[in-house]
Structure formats: C-alpha cells, structure tokens
C-alpha positions, 0 to 999 in steps of 0.5 A: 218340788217346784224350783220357785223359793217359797213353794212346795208343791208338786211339779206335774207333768212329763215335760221338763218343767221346774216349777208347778205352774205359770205363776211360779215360772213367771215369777221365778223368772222375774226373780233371776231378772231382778237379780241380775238388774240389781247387780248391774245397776245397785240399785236395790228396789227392783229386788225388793219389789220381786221379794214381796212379789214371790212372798205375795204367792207363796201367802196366796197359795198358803191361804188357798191351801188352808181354806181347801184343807178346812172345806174338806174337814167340814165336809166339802167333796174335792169336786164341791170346791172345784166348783166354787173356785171356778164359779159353777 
C-alpha cells in the first residue's frame, strides 16, 4: 500500500518506491517537510496547509474512484474511460 496517510492504492512496479505515484511522493514529502518546519519554528500553519493538501488528494482520488466504479456499473468498458480521462 502506498506509504501516503489517506491512500490505499496499490504501489506498482519493481523498484523501491513507497508511494503509488508522483502525486503521493510529492506530498508525502511535503508532509515530512512541513512537519519538521513546524517543529523548529511553532508555528503551525505550515502543517495545516499540508493536511488540507494530502485530504484534497485523498477526496480527488476518492472522487475519481466512485465516477470509474459507476461508469463501469452502466456499462463504460476500462479502455471507454481511459479514453475520456485522457481526451480521446
């Protein structure tokens, strides 16, 4: 599973990776950077702002993954939606 808080999809491939994506790295690392700033200077806003950031994915995702699951239940093949996310 993806090392990201929030995420629970797969991580592919044969490398080491710990997170499913770019997205989920960039914010993962983001998070650790936010953290460690709001440890060394209190101020708490940073951290806030990265929450809100990794709990905008985790919807997006969650969003993303209900409009697939119903396309397919009205009868969307895999390769139909492929096609409407990436504009063909």
């Amino acid at each position: 599973m993806c090392i990201r808080e929030g995420c629970n999809r797969t991580v592919r491939g044969q490398d080491d990776r710990q997170a499913c994506g770019h997205l989920c790295d960039f914010i993962e690392e983001q998070m650790k950077e936010a953290m460690r700033v709001c440890r060394a200077t209190g101020d708490t806003d940073i951290w806030a702002a990265a929450v809100a950031l990794n709990d905008a994915l985790t919807e997006y995702f969650d969003h993303r993954k209900r409009l697939y699951n119903a396309a397919l239940s009205v009868g969307f093949t895999r390769e139909q939606w492929r096609a409407i996310k990436r504009g063909n």
